[in-house]
C-alpha positions as protocol buffer text, in pm:
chain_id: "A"
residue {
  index: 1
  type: UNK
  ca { x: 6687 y: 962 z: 45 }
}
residue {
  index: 2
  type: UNK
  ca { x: 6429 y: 729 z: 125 }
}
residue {
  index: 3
  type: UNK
  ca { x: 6473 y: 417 z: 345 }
}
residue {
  index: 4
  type: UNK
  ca { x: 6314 y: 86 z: 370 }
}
residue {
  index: 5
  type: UNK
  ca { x: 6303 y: -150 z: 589 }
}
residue {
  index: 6
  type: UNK
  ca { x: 6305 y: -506 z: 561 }
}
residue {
  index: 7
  type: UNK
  ca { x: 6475 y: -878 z: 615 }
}
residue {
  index: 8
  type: UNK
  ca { x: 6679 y: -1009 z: 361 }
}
residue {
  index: 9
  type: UNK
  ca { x: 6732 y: -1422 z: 370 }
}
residue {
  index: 10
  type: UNK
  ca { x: 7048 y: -1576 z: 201 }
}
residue {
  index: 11
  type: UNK
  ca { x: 7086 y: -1920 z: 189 }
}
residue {
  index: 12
  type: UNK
  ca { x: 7430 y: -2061 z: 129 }
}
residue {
  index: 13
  type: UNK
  ca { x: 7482 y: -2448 z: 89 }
}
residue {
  index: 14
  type: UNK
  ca { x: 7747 y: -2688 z: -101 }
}
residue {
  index: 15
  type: UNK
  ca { x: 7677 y: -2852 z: -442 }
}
residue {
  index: 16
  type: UNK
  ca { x: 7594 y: -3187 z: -321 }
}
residue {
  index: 17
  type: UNK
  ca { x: 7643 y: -3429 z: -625 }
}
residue {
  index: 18
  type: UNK
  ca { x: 7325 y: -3512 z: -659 }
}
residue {
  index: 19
  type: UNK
  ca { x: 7207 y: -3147 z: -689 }
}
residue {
  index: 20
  type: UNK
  ca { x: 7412 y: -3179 z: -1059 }
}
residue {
  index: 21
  type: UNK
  ca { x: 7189 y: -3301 z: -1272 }
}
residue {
  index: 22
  type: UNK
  ca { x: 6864 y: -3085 z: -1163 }
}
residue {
  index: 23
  type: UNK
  ca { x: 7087 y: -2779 z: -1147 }
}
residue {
  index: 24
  type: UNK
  ca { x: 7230 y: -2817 z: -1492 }
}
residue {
  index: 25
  type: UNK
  ca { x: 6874 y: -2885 z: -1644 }
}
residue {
  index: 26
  type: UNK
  ca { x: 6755 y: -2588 z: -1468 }
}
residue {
  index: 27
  type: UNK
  ca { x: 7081 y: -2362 z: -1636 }
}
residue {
  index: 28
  type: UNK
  ca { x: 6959 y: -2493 z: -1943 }
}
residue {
  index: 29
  type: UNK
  ca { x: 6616 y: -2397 z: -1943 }
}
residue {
  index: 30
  type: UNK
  ca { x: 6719 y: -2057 z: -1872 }
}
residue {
  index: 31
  type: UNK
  ca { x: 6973 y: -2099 z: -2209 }
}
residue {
  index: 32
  type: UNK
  ca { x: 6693 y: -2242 z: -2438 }
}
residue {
  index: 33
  type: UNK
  ca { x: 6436 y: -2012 z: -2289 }
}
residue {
  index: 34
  type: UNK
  ca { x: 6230 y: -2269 z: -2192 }
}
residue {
  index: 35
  type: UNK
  ca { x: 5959 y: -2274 z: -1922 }
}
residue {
  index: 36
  type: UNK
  ca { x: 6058 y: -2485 z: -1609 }
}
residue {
  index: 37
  type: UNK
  ca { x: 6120 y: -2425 z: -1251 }
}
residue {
  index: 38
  type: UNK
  ca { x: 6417 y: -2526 z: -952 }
}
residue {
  index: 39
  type: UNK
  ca { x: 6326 y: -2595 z: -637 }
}
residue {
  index: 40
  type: UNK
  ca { x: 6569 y: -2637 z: -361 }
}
residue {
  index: 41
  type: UNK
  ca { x: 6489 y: -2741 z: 30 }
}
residue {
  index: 42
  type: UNK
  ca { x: 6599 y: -2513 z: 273 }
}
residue {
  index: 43
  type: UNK
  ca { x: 6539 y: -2702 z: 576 }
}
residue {
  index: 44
  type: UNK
  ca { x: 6664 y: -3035 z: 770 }
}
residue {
  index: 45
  type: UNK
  ca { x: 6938 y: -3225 z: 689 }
}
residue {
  index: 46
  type: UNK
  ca { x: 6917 y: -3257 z: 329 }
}
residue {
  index: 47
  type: UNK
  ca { x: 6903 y: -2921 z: 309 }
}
residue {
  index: 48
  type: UNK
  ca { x: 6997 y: -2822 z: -70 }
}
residue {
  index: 49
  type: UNK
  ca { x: 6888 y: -3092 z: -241 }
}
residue {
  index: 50
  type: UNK
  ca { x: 6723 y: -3001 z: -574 }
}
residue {
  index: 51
  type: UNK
  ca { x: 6438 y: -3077 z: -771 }
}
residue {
  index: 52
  type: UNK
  ca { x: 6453 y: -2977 z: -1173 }
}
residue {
  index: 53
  type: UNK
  ca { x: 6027 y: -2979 z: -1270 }
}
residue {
  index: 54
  type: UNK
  ca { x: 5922 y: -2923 z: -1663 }
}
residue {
  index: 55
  type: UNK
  ca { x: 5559 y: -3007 z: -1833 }
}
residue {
  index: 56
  type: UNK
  ca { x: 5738 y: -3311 z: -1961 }
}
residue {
  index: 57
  type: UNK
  ca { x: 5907 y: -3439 z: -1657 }
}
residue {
  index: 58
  type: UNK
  ca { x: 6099 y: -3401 z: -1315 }
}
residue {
  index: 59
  type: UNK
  ca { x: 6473 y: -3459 z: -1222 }
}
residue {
  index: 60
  type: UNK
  ca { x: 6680 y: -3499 z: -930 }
}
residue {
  index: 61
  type: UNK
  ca { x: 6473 y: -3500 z: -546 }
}
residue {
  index: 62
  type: UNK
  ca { x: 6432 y: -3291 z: -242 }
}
residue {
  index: 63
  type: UNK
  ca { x: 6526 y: -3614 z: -75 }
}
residue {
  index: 64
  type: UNK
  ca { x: 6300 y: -3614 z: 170 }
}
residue {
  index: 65
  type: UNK
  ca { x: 5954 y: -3844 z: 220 }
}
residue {
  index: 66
  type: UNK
  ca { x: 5853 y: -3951 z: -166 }
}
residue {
  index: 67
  type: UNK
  ca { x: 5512 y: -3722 z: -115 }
}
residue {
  index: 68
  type: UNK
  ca { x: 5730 y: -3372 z: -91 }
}
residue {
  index: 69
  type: UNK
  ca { x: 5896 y: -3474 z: -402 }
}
residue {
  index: 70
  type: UNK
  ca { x: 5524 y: -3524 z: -625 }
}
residue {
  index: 71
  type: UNK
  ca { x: 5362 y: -3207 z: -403 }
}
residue {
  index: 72
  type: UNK
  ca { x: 5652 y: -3002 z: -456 }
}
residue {
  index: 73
  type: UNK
  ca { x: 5654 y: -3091 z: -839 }
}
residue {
  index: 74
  type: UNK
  ca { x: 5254 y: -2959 z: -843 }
}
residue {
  index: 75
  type: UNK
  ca { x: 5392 y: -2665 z: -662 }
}
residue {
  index: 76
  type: UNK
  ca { x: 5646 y: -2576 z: -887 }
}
residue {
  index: 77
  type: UNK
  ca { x: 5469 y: -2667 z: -1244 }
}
residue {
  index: 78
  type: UNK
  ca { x: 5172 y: -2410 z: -1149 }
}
residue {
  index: 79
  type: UNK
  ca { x: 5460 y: -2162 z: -1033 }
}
residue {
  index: 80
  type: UNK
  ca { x: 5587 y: -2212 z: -1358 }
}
residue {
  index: 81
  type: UNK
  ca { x: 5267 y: -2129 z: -1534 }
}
residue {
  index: 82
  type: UNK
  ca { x: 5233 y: -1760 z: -1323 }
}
residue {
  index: 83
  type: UNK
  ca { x: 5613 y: -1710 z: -1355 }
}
residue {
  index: 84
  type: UNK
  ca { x: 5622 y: -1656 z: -1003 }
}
residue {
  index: 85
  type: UNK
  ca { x: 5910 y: -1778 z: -778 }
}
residue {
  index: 86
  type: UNK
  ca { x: 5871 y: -1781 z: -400 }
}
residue {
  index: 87
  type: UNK
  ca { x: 5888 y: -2022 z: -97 }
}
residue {
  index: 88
  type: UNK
  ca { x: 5641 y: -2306 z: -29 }
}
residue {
  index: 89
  type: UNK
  ca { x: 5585 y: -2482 z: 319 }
}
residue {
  index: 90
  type: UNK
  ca { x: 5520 y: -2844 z: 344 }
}
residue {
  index: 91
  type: UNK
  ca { x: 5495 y: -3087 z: 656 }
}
residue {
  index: 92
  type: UNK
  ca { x: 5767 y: -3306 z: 759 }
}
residue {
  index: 93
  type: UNK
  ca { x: 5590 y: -3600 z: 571 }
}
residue {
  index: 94
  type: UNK
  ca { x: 5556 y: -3369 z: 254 }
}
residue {
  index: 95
  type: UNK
  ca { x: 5235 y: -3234 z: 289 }
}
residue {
  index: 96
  type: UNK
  ca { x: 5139 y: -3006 z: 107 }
}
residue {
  index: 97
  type: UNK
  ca { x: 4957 y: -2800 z: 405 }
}
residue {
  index: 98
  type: UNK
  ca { x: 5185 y: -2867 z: 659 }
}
residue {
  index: 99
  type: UNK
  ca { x: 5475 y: -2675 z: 774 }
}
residue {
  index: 100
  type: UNK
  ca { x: 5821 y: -2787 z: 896 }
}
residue {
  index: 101
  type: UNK
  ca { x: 5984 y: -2809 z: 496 }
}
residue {
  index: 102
  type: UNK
  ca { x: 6036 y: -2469 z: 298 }
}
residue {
  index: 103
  type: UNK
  ca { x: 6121 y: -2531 z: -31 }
}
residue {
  index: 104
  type: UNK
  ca { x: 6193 y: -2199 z: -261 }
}
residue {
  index: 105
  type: UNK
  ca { x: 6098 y: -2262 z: -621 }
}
residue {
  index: 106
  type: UNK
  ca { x: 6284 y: -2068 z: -886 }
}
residue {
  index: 107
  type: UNK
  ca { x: 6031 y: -2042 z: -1220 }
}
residue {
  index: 108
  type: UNK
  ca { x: 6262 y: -2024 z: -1495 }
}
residue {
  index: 109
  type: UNK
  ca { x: 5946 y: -1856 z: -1739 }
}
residue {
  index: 110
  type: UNK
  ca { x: 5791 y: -1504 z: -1787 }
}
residue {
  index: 111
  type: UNK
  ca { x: 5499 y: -1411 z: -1651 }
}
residue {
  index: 112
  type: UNK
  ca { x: 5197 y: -1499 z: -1875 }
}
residue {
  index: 113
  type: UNK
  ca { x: 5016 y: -1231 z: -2086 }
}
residue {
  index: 114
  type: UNK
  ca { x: 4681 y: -1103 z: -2067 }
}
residue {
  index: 115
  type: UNK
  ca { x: 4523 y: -875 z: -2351 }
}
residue {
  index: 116
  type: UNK
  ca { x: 4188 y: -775 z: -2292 }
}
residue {
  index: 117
  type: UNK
  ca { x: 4021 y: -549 z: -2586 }
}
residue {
  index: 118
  type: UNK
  ca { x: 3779 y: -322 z: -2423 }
}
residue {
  index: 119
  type: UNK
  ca { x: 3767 y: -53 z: -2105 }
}
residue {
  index: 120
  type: UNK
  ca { x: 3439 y: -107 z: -1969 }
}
residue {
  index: 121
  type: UNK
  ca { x: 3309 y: -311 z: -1637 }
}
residue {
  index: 122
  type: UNK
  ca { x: 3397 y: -663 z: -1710 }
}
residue {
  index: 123
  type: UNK
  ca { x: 3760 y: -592 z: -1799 }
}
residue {
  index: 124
  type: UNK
  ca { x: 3845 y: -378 z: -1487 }
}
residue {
  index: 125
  type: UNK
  ca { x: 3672 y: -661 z: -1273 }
}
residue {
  index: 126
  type: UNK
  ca { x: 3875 y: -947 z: -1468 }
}
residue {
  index: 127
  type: UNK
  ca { x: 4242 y: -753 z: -1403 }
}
residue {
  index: 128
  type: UNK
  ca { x: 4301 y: -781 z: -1066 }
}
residue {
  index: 129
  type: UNK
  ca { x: 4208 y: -1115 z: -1071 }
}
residue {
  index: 130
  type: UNK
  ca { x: 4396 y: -1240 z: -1340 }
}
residue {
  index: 131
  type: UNK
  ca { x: 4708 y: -1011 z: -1170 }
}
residue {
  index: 132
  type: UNK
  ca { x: 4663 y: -1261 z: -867 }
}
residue {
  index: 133
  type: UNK
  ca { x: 4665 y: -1500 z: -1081 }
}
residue {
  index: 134
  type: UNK
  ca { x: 5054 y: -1407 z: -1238 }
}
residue {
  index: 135
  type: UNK
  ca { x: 4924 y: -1245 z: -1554 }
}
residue {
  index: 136
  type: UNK
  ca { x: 5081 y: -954 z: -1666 }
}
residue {
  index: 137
  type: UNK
  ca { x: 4755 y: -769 z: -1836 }
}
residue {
  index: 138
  type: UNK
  ca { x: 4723 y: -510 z: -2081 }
}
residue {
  index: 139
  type: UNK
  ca { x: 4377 y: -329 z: -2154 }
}
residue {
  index: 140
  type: UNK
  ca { x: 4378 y: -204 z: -2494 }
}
residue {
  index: 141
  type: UNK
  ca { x: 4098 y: 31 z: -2618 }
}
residue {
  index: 142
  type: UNK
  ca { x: 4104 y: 282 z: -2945 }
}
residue {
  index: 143
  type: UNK
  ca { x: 3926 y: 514 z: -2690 }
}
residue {
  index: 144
  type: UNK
  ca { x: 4139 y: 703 z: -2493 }
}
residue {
  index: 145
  type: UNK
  ca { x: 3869 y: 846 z: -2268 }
}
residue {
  index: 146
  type: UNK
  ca { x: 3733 y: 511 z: -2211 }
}
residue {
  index: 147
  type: UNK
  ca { x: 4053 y: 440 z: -2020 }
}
residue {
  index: 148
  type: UNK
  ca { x: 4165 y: 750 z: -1854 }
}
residue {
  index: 149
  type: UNK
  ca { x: 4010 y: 614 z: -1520 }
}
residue {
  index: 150
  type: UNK
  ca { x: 4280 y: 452 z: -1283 }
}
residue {
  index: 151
  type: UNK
  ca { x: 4036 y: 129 z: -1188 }
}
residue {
  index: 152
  type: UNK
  ca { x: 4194 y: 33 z: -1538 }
}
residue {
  index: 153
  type: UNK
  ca { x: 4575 y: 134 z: -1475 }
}
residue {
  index: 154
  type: UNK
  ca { x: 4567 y: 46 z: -1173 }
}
residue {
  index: 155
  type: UNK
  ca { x: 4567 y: -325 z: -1240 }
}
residue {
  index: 156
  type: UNK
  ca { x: 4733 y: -314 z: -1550 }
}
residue {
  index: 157
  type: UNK
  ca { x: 4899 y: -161 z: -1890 }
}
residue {
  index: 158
  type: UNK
  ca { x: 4657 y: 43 z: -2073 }
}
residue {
  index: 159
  type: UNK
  ca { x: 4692 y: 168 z: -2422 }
}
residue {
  index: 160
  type: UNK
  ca { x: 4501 y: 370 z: -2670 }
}
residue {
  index: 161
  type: UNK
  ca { x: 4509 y: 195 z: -3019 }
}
residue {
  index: 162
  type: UNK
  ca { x: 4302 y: -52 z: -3250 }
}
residue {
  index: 163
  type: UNK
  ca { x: 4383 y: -393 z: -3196 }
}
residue {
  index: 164
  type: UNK
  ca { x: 4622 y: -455 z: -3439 }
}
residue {
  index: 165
  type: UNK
  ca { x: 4890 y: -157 z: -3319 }
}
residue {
  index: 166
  type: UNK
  ca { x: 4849 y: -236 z: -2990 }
}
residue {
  index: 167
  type: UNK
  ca { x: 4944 y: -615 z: -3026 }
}
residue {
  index: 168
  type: UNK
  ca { x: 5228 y: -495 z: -3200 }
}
residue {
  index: 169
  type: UNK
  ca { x: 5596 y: -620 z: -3101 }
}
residue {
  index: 170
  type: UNK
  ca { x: 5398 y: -852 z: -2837 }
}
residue {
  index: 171
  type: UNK
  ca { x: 5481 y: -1217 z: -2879 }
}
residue {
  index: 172
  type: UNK
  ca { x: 5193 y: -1430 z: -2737 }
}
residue {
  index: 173
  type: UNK
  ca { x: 5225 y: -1841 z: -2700 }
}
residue {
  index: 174
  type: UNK
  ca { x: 5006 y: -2106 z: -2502 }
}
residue {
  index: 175
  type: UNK
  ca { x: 5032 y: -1975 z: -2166 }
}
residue {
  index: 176
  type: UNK
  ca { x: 4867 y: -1627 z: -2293 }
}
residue {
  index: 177
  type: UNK
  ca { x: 4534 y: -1518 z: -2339 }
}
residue {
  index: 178
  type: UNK
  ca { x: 4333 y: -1268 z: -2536 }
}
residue {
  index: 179
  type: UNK
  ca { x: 3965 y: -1132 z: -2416 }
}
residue {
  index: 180
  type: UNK
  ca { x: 3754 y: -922 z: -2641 }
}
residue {
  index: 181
  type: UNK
  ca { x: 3537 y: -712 z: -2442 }
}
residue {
  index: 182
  type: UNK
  ca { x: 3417 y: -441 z: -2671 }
}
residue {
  index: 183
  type: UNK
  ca { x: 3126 y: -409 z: -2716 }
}
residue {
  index: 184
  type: UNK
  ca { x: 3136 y: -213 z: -3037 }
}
residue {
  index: 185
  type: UNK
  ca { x: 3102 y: -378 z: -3402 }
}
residue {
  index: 186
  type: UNK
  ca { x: 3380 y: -138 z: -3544 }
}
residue {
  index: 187
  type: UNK
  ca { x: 3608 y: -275 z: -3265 }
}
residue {
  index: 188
  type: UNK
  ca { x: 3507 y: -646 z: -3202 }
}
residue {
  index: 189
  type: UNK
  ca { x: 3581 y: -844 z: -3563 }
}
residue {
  index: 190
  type: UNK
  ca { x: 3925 y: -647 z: -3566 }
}
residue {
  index: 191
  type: UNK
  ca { x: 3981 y: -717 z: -3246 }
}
residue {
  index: 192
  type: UNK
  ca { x: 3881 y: -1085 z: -3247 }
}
residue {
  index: 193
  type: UNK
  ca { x: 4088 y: -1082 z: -3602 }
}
residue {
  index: 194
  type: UNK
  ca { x: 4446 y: -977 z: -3449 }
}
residue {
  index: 195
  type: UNK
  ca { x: 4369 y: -1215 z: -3172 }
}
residue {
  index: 196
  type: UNK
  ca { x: 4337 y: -1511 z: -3389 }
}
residue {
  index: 197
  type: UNK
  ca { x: 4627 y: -1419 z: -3574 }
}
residue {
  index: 198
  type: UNK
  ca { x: 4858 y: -1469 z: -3272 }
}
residue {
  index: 199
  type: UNK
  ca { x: 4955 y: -1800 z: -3140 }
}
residue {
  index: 200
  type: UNK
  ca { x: 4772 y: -1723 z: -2756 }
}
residue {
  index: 201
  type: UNK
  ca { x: 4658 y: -2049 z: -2607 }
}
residue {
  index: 202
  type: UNK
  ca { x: 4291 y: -1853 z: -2492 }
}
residue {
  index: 203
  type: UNK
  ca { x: 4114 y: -1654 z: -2725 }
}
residue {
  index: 204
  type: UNK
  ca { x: 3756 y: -1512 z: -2610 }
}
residue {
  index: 205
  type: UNK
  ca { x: 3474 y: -1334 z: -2707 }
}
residue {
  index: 206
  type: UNK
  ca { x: 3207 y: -1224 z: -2440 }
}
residue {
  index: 207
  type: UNK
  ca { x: 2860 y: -1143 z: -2550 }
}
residue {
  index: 208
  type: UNK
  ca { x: 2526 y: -1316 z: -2530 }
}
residue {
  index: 209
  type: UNK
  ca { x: 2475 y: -1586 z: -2781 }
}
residue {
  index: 210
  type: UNK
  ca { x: 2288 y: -1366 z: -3050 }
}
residue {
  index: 211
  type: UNK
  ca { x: 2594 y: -1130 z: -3025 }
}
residue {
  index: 212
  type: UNK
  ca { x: 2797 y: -1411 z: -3085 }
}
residue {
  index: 213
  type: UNK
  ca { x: 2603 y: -1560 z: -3387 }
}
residue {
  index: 214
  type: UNK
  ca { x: 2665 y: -1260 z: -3558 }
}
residue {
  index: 215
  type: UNK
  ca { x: 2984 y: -1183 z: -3467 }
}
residue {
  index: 216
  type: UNK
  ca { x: 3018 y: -1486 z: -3613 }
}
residue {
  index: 217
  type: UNK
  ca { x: 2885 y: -1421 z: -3890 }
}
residue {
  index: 218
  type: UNK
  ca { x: 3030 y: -1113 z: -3988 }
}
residue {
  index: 219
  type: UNK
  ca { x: 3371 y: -1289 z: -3896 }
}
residue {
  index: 220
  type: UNK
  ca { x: 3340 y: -1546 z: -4182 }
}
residue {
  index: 221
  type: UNK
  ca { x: 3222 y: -1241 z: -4386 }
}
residue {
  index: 222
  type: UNK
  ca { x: 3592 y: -1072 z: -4322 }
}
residue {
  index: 223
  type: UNK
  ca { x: 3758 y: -1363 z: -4428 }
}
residue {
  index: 224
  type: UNK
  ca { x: 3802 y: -1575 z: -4064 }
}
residue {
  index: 225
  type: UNK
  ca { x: 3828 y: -1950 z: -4169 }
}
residue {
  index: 226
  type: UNK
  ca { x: 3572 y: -2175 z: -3995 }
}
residue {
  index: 227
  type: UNK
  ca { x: 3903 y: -2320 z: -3871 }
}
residue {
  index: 228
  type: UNK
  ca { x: 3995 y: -2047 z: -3675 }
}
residue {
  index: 229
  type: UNK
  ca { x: 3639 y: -1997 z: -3538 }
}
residue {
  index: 230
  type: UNK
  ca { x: 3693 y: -2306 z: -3357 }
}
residue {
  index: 231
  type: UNK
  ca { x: 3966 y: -2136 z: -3164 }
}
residue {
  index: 232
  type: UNK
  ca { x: 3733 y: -1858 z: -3037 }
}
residue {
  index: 233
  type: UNK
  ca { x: 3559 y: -1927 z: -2688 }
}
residue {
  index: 234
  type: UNK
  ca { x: 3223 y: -1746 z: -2771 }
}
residue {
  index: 235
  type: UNK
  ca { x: 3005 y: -1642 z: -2509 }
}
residue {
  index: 236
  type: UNK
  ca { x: 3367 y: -1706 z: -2315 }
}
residue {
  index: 237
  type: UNK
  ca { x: 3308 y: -1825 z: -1973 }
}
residue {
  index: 238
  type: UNK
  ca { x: 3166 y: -2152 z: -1809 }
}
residue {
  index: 239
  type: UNK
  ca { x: 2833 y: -2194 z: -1732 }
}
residue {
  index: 240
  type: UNK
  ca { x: 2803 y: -2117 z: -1358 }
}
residue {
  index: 241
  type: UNK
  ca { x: 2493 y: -1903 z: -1360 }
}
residue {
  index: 242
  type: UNK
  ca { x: 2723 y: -1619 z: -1340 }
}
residue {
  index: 243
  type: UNK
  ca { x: 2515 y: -1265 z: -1328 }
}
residue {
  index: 244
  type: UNK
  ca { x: 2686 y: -1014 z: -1220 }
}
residue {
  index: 245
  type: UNK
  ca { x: 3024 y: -841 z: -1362 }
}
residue {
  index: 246
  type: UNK
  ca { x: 3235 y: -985 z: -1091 }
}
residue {
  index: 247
  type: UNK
  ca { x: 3066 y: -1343 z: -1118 }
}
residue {
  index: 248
  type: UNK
  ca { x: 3115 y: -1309 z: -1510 }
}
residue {
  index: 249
  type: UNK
  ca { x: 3503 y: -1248 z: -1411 }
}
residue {
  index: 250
  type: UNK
  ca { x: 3530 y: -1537 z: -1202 }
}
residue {
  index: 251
  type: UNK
  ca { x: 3374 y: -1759 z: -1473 }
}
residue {
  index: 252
  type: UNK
  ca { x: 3602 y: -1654 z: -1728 }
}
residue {
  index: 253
  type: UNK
  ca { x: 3886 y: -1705 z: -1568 }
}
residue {
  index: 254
  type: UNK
  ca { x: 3781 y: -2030 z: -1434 }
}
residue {
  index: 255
  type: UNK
  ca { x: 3749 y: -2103 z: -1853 }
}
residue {
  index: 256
  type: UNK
  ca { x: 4071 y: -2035 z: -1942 }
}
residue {
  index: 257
  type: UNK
  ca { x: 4233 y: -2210 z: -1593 }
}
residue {
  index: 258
  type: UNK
  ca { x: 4015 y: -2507 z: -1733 }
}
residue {
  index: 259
  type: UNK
  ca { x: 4097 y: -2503 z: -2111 }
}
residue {
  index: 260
  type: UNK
  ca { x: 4449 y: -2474 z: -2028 }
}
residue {
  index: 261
  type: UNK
  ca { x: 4434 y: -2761 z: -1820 }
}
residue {
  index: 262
  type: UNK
  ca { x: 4232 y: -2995 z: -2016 }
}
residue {
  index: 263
  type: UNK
  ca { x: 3938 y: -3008 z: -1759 }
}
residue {
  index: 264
  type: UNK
  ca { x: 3576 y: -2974 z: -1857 }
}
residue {
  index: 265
  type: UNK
  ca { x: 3531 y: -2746 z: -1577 }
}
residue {
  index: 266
  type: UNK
  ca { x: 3274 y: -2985 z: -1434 }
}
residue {
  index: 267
  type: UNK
  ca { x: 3200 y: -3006 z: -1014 }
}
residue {
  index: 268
  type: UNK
  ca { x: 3490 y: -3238 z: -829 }
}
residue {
  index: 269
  type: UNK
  ca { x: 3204 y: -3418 z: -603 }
}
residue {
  index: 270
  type: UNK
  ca { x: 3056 y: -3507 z: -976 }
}
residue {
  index: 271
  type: UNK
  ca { x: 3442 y: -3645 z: -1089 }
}
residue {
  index: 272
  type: UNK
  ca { x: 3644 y: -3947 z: -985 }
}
residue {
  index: 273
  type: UNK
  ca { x: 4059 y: -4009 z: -965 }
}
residue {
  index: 274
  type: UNK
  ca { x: 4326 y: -3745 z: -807 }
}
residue {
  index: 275
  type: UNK
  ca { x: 4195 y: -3365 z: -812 }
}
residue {
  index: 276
  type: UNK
  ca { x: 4552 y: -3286 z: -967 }
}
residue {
  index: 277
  type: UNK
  ca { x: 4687 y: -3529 z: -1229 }
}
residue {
  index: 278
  type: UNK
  ca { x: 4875 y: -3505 z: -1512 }
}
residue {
  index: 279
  type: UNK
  ca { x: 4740 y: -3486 z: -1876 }
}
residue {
  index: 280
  type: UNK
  ca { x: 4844 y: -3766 z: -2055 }
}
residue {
  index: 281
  type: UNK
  ca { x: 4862 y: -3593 z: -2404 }
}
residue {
  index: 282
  type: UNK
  ca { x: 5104 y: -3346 z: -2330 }
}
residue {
  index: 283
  type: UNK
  ca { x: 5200 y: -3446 z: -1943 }
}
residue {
  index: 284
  type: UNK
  ca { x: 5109 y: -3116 z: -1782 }
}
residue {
  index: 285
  type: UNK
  ca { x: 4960 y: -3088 z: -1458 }
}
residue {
  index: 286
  type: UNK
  ca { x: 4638 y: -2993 z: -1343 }
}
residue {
  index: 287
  type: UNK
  ca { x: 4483 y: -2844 z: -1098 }
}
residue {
  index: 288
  type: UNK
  ca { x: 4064 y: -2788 z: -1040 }
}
């Protein structure tokens, strides 16, 4: 048998009344399966209190200084996108990098999905960092040599098929992406076909910008409305002067962090108003 060790922290508290609302919001997120997050205060005398936090809006309060309430609501909505729950630590005036107020946030949402098409150098840089990030990634190549090596499985679900088997029985939706690293003309209009045919909020295409044109190209020969072109991030990445593998990783993820947010991805010393506000359009907030 094999023992480990290890702390376990239960924290028991009443029901205060005004813990009902937020708590019954939060139950019914879990029932309609929709994304959202709980977070409760574990310390000081109001202890317990809860906070319900959605894209659309926020219920109930920590009861504490008016700033833990709006920095614990940033907290929690960006939880919510990695699916992550865990304790945050803010500062007895509700700073957000203080210490003195733990507040555990429960995110009511799966994990978001990460499908990159292609085993080679760029997509076993881009999986741990995207892991880090809360994504649950899958590498899919045809190739099964390609992605025997474990600097693929080690960060994430590899399988052997063409693109449209392997995004079979997966169910993709705005907080999921698809990458199309391959490299190969018999893989990449298939690939970027089955991509645009699910409902992920990122779809992109790496290559340089001839690649692209005739991806492009050989996309609207196959069919691909110029409609669903405009979905496709192609060369995907922001323009950072990115030149190495890892670099290229950083700027692709900083893409989809940015398209997901509704920033232009543009320097914050260059930008005016709060570094994390929320979008107006669909009341999401966002983050740099």
């Amino acid at each position: 048998m094999t023992s480990f060790g290890g702390i376990v922290h239960i924290f028991i508290h009443p029901i205060r009344e005004a813990a009902r609302e937020p708590l019954r919001a939060g139950l019914e997120a879990i029932r309609d399966e929709r994304p959202a997050a709980l977070a409760t205060l574990l310390d000081g005398p109001e202890a317990g209190a809860k906070l319900f936090v959605s894209e659309e809006d926020s219920l109930g309060s920590l009861g504490g200084p008016a700033l833990l309430d709006s920095n614990a609501a940033q907290e929690a909505r960006g939880l919510t996108i990695q699916g992550r729950s865990t304790v945050r630590e803010f500062g007895a005036d509700g700073a957000s990098l203080g210490s003195g107020l733990r507040v555990h946030v429960a995110a009511i949402a799966e994990p978001p999905q990460m499908v990159i098409f292609g085993a080679i150098d760029f997509a076993s840089a881009l999986a741990p960092l995207a892991k880090g990030l809360g994504y649950r990634v899958t590498i899919a190549d045809p190739r099964r040599a390609f992605l025997e090596s474990p600097r693929f499985s080690s960060n994430a679900r590899t399988v052997a098929a063409w693109p449209d088997k392997a995004l079979e029985g997966m169910t993709l939706g705005p907080r999921d992406a698809v990458l199309v690293f391959t490299h190969d003309p018999k893989l990449d209009v298939p690939a970027v076909e089955a991509a645009l045919g699910t409902d992920a909020g990122y779809v992109g295409a790496l290559g340089s910008r001839r690649t692209t044109d005739d991806r492009n190209e050989r996309l609207r020969g196959a069919g691909v409305s110029e409609a669903a072109l405009a979905r496709l991030h192609a060369p995907c990445g922001l323009d950072i002067g990115s030149s190495t593998v890892e670099e290229t990783a950083v700027a692709i993820l900083a893409e989809i962090i940015a398209d997901r947010t509704g920033r232009a991805g543009r320097a914050l010393r260059e930008t005016s108003g709060p570094i994390r506000r929320e979008r107006a359009e669909a009341g999401a907030v966002t983050s740099p």
